[in-house]
PDB file of N, CA, C and O in Angstrom, chain B, residues numbered from 101:
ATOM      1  N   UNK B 101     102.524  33.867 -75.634  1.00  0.00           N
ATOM      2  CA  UNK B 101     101.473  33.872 -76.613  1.00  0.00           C
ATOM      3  C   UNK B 101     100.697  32.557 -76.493  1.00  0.00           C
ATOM      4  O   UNK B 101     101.381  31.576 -76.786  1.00  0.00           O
ATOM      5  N   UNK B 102      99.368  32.288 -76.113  1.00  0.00           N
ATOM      6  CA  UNK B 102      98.631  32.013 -76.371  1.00  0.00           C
ATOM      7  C   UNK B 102      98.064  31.476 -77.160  1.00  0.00           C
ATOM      8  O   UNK B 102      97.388  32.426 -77.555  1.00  0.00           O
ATOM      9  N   UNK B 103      97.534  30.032 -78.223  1.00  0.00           N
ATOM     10  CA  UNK B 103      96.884  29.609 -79.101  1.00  0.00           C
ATOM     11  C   UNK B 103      96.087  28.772 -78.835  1.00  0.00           C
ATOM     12  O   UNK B 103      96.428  27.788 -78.179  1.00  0.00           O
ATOM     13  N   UNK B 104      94.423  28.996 -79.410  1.00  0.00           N
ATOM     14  CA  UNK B 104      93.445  28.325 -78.887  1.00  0.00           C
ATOM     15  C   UNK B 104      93.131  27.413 -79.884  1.00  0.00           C
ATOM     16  O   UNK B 104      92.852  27.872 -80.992  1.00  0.00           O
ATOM     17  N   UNK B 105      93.120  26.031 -79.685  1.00  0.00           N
ATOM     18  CA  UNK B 105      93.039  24.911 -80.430  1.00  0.00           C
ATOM     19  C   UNK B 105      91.467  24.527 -80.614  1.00  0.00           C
ATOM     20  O   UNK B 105      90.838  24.901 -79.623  1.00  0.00           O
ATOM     21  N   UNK B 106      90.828  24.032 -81.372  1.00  0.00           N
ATOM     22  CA  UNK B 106      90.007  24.172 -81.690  1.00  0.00           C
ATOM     23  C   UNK B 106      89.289  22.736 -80.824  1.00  0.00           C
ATOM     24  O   UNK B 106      89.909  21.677 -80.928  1.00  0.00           O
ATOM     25  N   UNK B 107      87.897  22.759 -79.930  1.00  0.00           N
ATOM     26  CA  UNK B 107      87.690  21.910 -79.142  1.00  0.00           C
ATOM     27  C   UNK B 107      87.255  20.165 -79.886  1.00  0.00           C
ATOM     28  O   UNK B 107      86.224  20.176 -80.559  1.00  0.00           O
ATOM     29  N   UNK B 108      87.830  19.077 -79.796  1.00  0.00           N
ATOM     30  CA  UNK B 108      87.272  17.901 -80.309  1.00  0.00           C
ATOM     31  C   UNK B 108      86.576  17.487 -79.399  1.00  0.00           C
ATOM     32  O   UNK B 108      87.111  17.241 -78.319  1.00  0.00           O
ATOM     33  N   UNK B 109      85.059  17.277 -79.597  1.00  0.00           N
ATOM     34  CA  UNK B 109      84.173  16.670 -78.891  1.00  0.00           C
ATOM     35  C   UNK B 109      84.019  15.032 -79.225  1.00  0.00           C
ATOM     36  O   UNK B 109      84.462  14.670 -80.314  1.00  0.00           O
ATOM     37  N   UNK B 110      83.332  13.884 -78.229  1.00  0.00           N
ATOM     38  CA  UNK B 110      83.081  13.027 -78.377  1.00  0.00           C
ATOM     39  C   UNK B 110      81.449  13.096 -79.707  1.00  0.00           C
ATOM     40  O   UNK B 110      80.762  14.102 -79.882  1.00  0.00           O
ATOM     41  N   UNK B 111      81.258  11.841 -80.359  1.00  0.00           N
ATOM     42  CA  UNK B 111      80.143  12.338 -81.279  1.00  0.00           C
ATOM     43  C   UNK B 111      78.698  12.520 -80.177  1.00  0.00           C
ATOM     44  O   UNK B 111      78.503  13.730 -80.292  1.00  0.00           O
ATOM     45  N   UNK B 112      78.290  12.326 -79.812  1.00  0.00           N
ATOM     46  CA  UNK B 112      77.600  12.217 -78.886  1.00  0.00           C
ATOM     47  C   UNK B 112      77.251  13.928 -78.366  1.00  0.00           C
ATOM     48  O   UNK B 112      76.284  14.659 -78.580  1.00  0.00           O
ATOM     49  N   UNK B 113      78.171  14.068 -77.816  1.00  0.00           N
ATOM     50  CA  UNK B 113      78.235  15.615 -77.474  1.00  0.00           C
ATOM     51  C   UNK B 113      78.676  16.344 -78.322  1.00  0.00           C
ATOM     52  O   UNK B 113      78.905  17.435 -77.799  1.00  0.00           O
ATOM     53  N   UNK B 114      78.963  16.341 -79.517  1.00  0.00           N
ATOM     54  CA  UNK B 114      78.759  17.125 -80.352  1.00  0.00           C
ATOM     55  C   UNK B 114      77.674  16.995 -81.024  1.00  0.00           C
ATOM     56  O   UNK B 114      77.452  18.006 -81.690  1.00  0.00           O
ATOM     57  N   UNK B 115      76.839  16.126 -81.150  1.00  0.00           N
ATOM     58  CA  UNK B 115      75.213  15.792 -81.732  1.00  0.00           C
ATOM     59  C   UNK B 115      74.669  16.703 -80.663  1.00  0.00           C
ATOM     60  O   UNK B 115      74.151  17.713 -81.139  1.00  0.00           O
ATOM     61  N   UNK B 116      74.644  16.624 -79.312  1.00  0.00           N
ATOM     62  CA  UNK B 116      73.881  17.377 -78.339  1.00  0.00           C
ATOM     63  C   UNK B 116      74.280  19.119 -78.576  1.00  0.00           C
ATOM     64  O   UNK B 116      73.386  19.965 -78.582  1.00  0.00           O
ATOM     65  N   UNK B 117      75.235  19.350 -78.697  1.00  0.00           N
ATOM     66  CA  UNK B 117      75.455  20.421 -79.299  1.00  0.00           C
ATOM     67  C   UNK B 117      75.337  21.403 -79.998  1.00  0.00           C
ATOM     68  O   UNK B 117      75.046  22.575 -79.756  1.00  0.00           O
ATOM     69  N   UNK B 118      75.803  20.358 -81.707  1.00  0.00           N
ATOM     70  CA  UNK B 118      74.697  20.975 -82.503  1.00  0.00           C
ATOM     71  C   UNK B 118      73.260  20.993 -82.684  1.00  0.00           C
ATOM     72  O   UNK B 118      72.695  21.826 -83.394  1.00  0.00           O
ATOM     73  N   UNK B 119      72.858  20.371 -82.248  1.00  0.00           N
ATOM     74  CA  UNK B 119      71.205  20.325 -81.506  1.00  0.00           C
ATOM     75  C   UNK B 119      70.941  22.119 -80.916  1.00  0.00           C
ATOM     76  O   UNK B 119      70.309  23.149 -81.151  1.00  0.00           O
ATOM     77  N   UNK B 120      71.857  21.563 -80.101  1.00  0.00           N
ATOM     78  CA  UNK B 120      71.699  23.238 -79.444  1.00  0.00           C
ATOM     79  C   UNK B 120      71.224  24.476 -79.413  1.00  0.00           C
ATOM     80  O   UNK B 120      70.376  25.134 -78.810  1.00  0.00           O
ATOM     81  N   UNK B 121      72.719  24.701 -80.964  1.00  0.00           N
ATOM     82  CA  UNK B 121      73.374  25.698 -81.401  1.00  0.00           C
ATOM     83  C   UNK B 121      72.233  26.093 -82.857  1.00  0.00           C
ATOM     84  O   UNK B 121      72.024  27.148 -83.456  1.00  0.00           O
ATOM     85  N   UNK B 122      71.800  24.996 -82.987  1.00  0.00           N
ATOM     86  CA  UNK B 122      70.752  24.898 -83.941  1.00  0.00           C
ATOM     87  C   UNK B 122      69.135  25.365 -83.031  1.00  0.00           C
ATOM     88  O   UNK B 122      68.296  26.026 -83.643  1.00  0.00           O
ATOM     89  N   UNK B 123      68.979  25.094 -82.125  1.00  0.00           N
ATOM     90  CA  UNK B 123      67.469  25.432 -81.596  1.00  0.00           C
ATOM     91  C   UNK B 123      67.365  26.207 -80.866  1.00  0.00           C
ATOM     92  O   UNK B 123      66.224  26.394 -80.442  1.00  0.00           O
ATOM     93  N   UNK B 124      68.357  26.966 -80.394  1.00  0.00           N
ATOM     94  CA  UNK B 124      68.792  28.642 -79.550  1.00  0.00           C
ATOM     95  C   UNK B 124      68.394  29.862 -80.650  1.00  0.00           C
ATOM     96  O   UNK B 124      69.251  30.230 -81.454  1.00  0.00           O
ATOM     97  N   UNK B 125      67.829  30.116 -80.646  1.00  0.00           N
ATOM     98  CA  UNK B 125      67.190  31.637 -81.085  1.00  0.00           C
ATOM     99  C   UNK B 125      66.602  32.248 -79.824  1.00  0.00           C
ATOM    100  O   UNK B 125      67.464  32.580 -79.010  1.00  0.00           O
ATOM    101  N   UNK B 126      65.438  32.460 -79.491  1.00  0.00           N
ATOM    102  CA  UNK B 126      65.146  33.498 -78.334  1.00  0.00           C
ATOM    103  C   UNK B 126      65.263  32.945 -77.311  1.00  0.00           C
ATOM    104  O   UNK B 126      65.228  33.653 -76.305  1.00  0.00           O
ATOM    105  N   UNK B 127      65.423  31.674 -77.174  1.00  0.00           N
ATOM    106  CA  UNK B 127      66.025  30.938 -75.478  1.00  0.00           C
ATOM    107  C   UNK B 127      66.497  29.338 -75.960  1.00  0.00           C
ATOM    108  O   UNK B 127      66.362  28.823 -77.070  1.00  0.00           O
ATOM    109  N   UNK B 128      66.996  28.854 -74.919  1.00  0.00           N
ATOM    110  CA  UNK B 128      67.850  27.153 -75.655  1.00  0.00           C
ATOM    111  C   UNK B 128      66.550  26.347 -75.772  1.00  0.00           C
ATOM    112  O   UNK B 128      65.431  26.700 -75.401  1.00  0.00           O
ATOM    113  N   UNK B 129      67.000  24.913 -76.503  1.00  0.00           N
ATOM    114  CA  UNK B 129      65.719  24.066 -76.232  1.00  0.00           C
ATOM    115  C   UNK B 129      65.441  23.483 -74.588  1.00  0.00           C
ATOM    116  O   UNK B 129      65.955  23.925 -73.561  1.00  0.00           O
ATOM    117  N   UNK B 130      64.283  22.151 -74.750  1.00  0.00           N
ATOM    118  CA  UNK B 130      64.367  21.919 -73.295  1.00  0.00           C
ATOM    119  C   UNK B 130      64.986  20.695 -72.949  1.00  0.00           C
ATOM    120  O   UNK B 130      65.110  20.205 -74.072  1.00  0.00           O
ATOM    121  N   UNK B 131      65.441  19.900 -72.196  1.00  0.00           N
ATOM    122  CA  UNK B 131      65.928  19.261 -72.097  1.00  0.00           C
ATOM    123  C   UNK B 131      65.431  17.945 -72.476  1.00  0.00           C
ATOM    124  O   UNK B 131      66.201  17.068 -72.865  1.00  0.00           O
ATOM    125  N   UNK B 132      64.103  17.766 -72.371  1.00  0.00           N
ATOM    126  CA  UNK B 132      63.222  16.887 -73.364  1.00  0.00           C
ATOM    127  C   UNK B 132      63.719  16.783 -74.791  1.00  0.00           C
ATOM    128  O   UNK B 132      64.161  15.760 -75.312  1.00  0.00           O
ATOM    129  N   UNK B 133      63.595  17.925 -75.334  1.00  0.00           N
ATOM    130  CA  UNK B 133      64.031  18.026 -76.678  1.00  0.00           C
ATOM    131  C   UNK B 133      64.654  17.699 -77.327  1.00  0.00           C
ATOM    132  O   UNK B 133      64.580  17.306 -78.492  1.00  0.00           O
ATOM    133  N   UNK B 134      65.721  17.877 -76.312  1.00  0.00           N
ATOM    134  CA  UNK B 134      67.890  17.348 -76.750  1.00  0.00           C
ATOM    135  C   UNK B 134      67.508  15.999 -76.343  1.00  0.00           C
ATOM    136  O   UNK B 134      68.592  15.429 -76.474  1.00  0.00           O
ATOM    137  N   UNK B 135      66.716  15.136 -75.948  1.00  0.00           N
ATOM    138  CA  UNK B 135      66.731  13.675 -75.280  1.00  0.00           C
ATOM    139  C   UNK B 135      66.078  12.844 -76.640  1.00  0.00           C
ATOM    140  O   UNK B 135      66.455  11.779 -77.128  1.00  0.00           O
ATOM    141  N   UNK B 136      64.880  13.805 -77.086  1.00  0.00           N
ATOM    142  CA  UNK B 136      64.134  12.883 -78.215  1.00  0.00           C
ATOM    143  C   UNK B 136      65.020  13.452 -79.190  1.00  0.00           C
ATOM    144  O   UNK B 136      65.630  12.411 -79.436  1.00  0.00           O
ATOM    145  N   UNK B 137      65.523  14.252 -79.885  1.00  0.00           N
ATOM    146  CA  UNK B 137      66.410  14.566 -80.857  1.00  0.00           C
ATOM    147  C   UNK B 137      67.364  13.669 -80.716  1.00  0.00           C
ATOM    148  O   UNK B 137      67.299  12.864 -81.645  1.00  0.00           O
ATOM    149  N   UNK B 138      68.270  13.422 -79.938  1.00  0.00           N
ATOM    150  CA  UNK B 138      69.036  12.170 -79.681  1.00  0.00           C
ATOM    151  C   UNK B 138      69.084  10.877 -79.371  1.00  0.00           C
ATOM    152  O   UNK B 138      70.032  10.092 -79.367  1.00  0.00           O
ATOM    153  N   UNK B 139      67.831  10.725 -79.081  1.00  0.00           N
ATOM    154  CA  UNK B 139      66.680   9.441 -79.139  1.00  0.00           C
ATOM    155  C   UNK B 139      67.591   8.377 -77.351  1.00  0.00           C
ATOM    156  O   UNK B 139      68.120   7.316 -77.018  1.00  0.00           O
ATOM    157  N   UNK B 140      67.145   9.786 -76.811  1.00  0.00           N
ATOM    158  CA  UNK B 140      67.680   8.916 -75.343  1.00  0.00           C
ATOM    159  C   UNK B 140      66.885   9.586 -75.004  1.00  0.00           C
ATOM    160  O   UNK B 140      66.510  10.700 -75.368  1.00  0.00           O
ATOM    161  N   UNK B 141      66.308   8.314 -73.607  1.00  0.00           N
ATOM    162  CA  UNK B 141      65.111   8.248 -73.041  1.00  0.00           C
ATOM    163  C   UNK B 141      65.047   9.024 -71.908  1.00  0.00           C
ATOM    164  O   UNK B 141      64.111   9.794 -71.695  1.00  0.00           O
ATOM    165  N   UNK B 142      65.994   8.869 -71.156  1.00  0.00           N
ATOM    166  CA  UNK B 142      66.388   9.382 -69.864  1.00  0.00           C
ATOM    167  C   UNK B 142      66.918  11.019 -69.946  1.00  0.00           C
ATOM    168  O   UNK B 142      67.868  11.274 -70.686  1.00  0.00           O
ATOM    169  N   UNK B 143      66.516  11.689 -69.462  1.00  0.00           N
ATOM    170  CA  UNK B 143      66.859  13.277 -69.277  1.00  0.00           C
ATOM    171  C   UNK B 143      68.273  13.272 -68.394  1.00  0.00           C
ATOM    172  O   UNK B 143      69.092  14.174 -68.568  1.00  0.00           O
ATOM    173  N   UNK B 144      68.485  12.316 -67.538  1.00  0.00           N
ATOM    174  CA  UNK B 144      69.620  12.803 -66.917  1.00  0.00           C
ATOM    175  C   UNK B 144      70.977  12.007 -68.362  1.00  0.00           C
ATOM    176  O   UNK B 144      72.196  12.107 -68.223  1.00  0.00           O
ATOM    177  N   UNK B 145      70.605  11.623 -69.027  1.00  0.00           N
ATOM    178  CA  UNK B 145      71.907  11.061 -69.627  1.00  0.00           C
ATOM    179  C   UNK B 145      72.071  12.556 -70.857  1.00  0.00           C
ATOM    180  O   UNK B 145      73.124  12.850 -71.423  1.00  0.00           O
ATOM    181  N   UNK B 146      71.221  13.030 -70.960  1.00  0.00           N
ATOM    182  CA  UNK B 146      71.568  14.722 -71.597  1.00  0.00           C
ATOM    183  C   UNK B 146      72.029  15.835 -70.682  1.00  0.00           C
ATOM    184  O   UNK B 146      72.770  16.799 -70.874  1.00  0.00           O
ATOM    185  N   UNK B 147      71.326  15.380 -69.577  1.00  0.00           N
ATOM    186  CA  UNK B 147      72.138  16.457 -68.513  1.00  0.00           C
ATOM    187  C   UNK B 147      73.930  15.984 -68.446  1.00  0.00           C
ATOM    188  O   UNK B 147      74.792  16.862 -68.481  1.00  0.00           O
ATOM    189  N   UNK B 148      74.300  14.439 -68.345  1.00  0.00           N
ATOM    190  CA  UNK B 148      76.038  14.003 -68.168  1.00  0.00           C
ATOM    191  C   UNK B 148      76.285  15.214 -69.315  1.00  0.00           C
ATOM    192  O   UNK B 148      77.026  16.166 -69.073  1.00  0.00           O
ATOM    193  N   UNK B 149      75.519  15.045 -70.688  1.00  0.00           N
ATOM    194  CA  UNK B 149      76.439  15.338 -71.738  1.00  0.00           C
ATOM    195  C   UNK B 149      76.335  17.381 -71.312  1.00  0.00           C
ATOM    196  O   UNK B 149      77.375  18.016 -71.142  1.00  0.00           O
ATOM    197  N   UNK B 150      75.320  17.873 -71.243  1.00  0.00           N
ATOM    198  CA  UNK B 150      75.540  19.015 -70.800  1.00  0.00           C
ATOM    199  C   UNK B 150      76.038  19.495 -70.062  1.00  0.00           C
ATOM    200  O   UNK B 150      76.213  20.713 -70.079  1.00  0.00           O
ATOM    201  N   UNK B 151      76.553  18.544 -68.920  1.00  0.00           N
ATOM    202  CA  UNK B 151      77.334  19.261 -67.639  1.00  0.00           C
ATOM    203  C   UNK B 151      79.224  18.848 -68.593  1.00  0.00           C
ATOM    204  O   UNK B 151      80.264  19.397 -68.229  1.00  0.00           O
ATOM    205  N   UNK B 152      79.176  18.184 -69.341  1.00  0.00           N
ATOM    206  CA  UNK B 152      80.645  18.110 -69.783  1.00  0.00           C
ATOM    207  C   UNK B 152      80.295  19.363 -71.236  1.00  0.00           C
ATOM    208  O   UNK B 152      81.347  19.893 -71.594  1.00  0.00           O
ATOM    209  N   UNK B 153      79.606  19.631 -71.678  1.00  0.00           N
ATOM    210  CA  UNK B 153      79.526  20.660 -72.638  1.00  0.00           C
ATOM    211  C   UNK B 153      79.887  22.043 -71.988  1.00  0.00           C
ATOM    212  O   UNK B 153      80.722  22.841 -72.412  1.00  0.00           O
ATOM    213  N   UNK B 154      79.011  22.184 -70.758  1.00  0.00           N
ATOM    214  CA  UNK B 154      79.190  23.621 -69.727  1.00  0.00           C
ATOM    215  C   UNK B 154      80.682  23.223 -69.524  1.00  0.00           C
ATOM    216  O   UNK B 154      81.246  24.017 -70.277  1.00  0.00           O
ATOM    217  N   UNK B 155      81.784  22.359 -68.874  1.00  0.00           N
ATOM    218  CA  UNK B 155      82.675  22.001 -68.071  1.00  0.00           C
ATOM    219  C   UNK B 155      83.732  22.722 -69.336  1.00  0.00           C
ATOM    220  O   UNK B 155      84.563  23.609 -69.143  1.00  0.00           O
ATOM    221  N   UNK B 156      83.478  22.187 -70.372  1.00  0.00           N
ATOM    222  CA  UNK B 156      84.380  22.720 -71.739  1.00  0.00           C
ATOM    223  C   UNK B 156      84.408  23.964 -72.641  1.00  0.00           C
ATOM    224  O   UNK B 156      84.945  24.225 -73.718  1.00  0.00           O
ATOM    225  N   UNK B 157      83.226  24.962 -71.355  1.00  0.00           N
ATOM    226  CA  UNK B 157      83.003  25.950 -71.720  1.00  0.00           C
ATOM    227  C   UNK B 157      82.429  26.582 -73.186  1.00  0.00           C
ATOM    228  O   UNK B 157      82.501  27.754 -73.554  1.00  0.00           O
ATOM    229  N   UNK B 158      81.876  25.506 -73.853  1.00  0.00           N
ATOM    230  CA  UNK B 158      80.569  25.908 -74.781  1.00  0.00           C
ATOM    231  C   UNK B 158      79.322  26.398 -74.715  1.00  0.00           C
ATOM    232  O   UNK B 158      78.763  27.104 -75.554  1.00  0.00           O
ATOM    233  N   UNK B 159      78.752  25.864 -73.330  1.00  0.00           N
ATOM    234  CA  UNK B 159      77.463  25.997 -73.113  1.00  0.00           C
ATOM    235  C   UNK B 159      77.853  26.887 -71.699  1.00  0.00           C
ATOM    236  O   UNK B 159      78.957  26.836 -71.156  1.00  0.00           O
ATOM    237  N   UNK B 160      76.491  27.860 -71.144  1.00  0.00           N
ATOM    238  CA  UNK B 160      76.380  27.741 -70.137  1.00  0.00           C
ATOM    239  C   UNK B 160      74.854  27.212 -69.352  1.00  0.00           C
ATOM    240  O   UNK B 160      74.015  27.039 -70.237  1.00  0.00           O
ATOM    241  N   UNK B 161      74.386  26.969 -68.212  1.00  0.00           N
ATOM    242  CA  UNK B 161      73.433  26.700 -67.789  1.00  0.00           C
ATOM    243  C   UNK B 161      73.070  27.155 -66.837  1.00  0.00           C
ATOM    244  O   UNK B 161      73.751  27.044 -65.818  1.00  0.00           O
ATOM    245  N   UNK B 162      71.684  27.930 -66.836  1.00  0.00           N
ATOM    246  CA  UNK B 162      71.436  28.717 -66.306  1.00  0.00           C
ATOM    247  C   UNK B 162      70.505  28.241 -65.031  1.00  0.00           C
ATOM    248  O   UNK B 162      69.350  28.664 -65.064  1.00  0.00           O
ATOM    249  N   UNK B 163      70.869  27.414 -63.917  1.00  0.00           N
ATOM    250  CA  UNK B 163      70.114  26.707 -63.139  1.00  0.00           C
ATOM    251  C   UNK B 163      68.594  27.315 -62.844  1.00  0.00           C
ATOM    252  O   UNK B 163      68.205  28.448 -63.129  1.00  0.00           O
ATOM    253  N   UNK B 164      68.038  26.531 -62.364  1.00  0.00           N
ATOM    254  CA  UNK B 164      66.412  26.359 -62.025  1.00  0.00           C
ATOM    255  C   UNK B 164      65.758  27.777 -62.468  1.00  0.00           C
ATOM    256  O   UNK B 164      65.091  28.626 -61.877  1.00  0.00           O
ATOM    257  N   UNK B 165      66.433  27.584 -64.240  1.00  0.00           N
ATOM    258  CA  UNK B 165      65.373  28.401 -65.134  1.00  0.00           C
ATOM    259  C   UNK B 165      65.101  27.393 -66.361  1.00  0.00           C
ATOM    260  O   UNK B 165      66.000  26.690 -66.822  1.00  0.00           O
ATOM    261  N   UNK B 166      64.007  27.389 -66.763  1.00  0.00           N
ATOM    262  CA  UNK B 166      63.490  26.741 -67.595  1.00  0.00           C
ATOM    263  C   UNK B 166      63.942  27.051 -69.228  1.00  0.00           C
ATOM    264  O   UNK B 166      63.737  28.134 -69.775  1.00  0.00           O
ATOM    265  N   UNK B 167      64.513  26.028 -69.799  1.00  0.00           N
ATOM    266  CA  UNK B 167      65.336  26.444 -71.191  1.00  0.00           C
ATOM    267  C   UNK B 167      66.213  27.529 -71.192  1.00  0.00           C
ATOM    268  O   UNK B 167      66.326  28.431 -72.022  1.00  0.00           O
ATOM    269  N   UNK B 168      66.942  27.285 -69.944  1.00  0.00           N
ATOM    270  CA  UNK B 168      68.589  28.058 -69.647  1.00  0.00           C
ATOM    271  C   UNK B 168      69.752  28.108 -70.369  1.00  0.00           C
ATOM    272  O   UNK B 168      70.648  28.932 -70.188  1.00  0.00           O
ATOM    273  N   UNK B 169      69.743  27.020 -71.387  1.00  0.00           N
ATOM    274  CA  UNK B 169      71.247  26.679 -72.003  1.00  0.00           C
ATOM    275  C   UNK B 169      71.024  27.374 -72.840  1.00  0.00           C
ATOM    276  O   UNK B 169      70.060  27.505 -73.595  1.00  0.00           O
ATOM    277  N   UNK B 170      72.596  28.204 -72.648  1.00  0.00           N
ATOM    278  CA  UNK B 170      73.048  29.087 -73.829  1.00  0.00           C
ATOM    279  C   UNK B 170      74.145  28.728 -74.662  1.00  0.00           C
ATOM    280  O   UNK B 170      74.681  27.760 -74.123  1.00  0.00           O
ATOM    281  N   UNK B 171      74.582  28.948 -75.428  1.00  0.00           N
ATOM    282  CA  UNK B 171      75.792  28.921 -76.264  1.00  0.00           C
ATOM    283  C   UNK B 171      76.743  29.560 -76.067  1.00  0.00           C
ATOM    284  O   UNK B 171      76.504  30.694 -76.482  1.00  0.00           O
ATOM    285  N   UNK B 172      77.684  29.502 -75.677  1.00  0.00           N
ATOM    286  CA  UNK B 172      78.684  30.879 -75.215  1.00  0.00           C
ATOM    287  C   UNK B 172      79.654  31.204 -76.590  1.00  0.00           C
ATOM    288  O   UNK B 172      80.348  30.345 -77.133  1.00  0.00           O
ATOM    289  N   UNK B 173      79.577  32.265 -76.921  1.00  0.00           N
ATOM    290  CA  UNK B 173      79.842  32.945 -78.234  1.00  0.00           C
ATOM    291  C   UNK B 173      81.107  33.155 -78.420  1.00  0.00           C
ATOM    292  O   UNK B 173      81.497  33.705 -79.450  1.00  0.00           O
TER     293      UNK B 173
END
């Protein structure tokens, strides 16, 4: 038997997160978005936190499509 523990994120990636989970209705936000919402400048330091969000199986990302990140349910 099996028990799934509930995931603890760093705050950081859980701010990027709920960001997310919050701006996903008919497609995810853009990666701009999650950068000024979190008030980081650089796009690749939202991509670290999204590639460890996908890695922990919350998100997925849908490569070289534009506002790909989904929430996995």
């Amino acid at each position: 038997m099996t028990t799934t523990e509930p995931i603890t994120l760093p705050p950081r990636q859980q701010e990027a997160f709920d960001f997310i989970r919050a701006n996903s209705h008919m497609y995810g936000p853009a990666i701009r978005e999650i950068a000024a919402a979190m008030g980081i400048r650089s796009p690749n330091g939202v991509v670290c936190h999204l590639n460890a969000l996908e890695k922990k199986g919350l998100i997925t990302i849908r490569r070289n499509v534009a506002r790909g990140i989904e929430v996995v349910q």
